[in-house]
Structure formats: structure tokens, C-alpha cells
C-alpha positions in Angstrom: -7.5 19.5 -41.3 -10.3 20.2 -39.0 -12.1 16.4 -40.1 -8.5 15.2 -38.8 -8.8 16.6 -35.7 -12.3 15.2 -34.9 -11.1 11.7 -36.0 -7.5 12.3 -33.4 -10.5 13.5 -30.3 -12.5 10.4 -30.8 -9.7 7.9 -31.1 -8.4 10.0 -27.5 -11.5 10.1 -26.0 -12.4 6.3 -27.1 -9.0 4.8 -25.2 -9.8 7.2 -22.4 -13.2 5.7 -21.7 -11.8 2.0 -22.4 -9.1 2.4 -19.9 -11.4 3.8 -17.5 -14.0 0.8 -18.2 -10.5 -1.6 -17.9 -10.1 0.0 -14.3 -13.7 -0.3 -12.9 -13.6 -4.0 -14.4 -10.4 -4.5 -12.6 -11.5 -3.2 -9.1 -14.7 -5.5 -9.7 -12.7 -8.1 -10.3 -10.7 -7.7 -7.2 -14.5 -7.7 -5.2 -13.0 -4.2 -4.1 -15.0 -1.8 -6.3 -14.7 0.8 -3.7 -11.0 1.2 -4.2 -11.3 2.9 -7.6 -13.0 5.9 -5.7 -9.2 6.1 -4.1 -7.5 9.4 -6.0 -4.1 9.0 -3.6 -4.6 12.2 -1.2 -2.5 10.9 1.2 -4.5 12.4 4.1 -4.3 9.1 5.7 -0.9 8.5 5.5 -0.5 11.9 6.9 -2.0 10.6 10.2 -0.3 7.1 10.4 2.2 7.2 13.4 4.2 4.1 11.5 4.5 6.1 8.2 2.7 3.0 6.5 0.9 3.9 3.3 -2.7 2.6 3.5 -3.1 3.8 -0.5 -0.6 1.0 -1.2 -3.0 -1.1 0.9 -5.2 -0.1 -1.8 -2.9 -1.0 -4.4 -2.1 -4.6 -3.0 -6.0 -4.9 -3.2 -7.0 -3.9 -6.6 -3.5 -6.3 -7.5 -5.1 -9.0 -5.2 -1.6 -9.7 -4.3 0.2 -8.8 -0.6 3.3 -8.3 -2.1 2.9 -5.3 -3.8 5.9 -2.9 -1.9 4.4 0.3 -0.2 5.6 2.6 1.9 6.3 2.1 5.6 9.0 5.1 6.7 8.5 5.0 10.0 8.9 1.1 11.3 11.9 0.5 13.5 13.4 -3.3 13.7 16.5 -5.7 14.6 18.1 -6.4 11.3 17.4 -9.9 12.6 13.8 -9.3 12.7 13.7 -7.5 8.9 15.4 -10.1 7.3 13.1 -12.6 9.3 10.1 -10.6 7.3 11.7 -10.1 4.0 15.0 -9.8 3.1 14.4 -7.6 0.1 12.4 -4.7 1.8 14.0 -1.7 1.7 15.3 0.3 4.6 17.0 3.5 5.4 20.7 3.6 6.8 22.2 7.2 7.0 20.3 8.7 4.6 20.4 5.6 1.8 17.9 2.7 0.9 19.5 -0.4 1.0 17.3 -3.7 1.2 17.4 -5.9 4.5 19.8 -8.5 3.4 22.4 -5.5 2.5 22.5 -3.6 5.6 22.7 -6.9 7.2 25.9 -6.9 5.7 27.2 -3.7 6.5 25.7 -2.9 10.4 25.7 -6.7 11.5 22.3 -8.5 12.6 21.5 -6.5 16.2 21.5 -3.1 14.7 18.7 -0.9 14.9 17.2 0.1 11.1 14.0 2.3 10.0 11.9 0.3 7.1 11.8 2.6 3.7 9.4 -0.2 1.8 8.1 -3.1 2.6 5.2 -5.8 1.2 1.4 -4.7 1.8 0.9 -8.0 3.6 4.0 -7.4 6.1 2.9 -3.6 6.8 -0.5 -4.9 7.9 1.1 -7.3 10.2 3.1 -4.3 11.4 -0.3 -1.9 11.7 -1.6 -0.9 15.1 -5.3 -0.9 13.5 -5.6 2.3 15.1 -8.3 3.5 12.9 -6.0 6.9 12.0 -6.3 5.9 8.4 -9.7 5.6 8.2 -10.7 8.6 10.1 -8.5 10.7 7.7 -9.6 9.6 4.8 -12.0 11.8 3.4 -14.1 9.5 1.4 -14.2 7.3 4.2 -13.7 4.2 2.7 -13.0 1.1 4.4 -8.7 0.8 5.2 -9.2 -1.3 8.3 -10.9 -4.1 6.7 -8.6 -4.5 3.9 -5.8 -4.0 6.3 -7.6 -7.3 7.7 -7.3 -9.1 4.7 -4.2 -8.5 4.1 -3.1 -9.8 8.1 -5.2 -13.1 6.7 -7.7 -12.7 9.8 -10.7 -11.0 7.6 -12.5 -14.1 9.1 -12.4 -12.6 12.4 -15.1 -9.7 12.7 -13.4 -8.2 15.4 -10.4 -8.1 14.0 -11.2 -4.6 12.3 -11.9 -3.3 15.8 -9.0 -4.6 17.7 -6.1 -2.2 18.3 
């Protein structure tokens, strides 16, 4: 029993350090090996006024895709304007999450709506760049600069700086 135990620890402890090699290969492979340091806190979402979730930024990186959906509870548009964006974000109406293209539908296109979720690359359009993130973040790693990536002005070295 005991020599079946040993072999069941190894096996656990072998996928456990492959998975963990898979991740830090992944992050490398994204040329955003600082983002595996992320553990998802949420002390900088805490201090976003828009309620966007830079640890989806995060995501959207280590995915190297902007359209990963994250978390952006506080954004108010026209329903003109969010189906404009994306038609599939999600959005709150009296206490439900419908996406854009449904509450167009049911409150018309000059109603007011609050965003639920939306795509990373959207959100960063959407961000004030205020630098809340990054100051509550307590491994301080670098949210405004990914936030410029995903805006599509990384080139611009003051775009990390501008508010």
C-alpha cells in the first residue's frame, strides 16, 4: 500500500511541476513573463473608479488576444454607443445581464446602460490611464503599459503617462 502511495505523490507532484513549467512557457511566450507573478488579489480593481478589471488585462496578455471578456461594472454608455463597441458585451439592466444587442431590443438605442463585461481591448479604450491600478497593485507590476498595448498605441511612450 504504502509503495502505491509514493508512486500516486510522484505522478501528482510530476503534473504539478509540468503544468507550472506549461504556465511560465506560456507567459514567455506571450513576452509578458511578469504576468505569471499575478495571483488575482484584486487590489487594483478595488481602486478603479470604472470598475474595469486590470487582472483580465492580464489575462488578455498571457492569451495575446484583446478579446478575452473582463470585467468593466462600472462603464455607463448610449445603447448606440455599446453596440457601436460590441454588440455581444454584456451589460446590466435592472439587476440582469443581457448583451448589447438584447437590451437594444428591449430599452431602444438612447437608453442609458452600465457595462457588466466587455473585451480587454475595448476596456482599455474605455481606461482613464489614471495609474489607480498600478499604484494598488502590490507587486507593482506594470498595468499601464499593457493597458497601452492593448489601446494599440504601445508605440507611443507617453502614452503610459497620459491621463
Amino acid at each position: 500500500m504504502k509503495r502505491a502511495l509514493v508512486t500516486v505523490n510522484a505522478i501528482a507532484v510530476g503534473a504539478t511541476l509540468a503544468y507550472l513549467g506549461w504556465l511560465l512557457a506560456d507567459a514567455l511566450r506571450a513576452r509578458q513573463p511578469w504576468a505569471i507573478t499575478c495571483y488575482d488579489c484584486k487590489a487594483c480593481t478595488a481602486r478603479c473608479v470604472l470598475g474595469l478589471d486590470p487582472q483580465g488585462f492580464v489575462s488578455a496578455a498571457l492569451a495575446g488576444s484583446g478579446d478575452v471578456y473582463v470585467y468593466a461594472t462600472n462603464v455607463r454608455l448610449p445603447v448606440r454607443r455599446a453596440l457601436e463597441i460590441d454588440p455581444e458585451m454584456l451589460v446590466t439592466v435592472a439587476d440582469r445581464h443581457l448583451t448589447a444587442r438584447e437590451a437594444a431590443a428591449a430599452l431602444g438605442p438612447d437608453a442609458e446602460l452600465v457595462t457588466f463585461k466587455m473585451r480587454a481591448r475595448d476596456a482599455a479604450r474605455v481606461c482613464f490611464r489614471c495609474g489607480a491600478c498600478e499604484k494598488g497593485c502590490g507587486l507593482r507590476l506594470p498595468l499601464l503599459r499593457l493597458i497601452a498595448q492593448l489601446r494599440g498605441d504601445a508605440g507611443n511612450e507617453w502614452a503610459a503617462h497620459a491621463p
